[in-house]
C-alpha positions in Angstrom: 7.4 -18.5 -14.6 8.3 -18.9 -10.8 11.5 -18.5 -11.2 11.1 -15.3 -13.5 12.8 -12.5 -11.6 10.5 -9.3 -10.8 11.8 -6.0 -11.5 10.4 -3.3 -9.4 11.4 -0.1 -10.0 10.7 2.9 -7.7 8.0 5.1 -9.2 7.0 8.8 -7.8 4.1 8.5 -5.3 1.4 11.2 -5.4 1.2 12.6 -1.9 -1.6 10.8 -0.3 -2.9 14.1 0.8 -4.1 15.0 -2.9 -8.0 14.6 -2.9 -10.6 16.0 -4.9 -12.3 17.0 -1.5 -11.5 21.0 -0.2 -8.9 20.9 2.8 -11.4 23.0 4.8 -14.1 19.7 4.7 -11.4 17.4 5.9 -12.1 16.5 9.9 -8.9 16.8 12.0 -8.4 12.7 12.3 -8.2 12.7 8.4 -5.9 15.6 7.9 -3.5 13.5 10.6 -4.4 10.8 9.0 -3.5 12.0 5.1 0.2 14.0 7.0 1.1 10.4 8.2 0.5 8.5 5.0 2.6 11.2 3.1 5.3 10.7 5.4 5.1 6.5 5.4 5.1 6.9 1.2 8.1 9.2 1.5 10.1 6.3 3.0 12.4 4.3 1.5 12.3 0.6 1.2 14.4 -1.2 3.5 13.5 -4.6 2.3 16.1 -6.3 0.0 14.3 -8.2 -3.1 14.8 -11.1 -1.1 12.3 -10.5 1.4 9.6 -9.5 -1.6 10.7 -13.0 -3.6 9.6 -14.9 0.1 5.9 -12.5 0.7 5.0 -13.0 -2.9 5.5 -17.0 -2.7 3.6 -16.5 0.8 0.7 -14.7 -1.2 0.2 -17.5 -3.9 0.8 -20.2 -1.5 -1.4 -18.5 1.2 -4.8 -17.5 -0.5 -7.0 -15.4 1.3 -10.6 -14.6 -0.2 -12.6 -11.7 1.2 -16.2 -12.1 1.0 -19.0 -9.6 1.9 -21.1 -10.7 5.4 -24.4 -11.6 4.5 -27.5 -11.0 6.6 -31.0 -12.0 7.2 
């Protein structure tokens, strides 16, 4: 299976933007915030398949676990 070639076709991105929460709520630093994620997801992928091949072996060579802090 490592040597199984991955396929990744471009699928249609909802504009980040979309929310279930009103425009008007939206503070100003979110609004920038959604306009610059729309923009990043309307950019194309300049990464050959190479590159992806090399940061998914980094993933499942490099684990990383996230655990929550606990207190007291």
């Amino acid at each position: 299976m490592a040597n199984t070639p991955i396929v990744r076709r471009q699928q249609p991105k909802p504009p980040a933007s979309r929310s279930s929460r009103p425009p008007a709520r939206l503070r100003p630093q979110n609004r920038k915030l959604l306009k610059w994620l729309d923009s990043w997801l309307a950019t194309a992928d300049d990464r050959g398949e190479k590159w992806w091949l090399r940061f998914e072996d980094d993933l499942r060579s490099q684990r990383t676990t996230f655990r929550s802090t606990q207190t007291g």
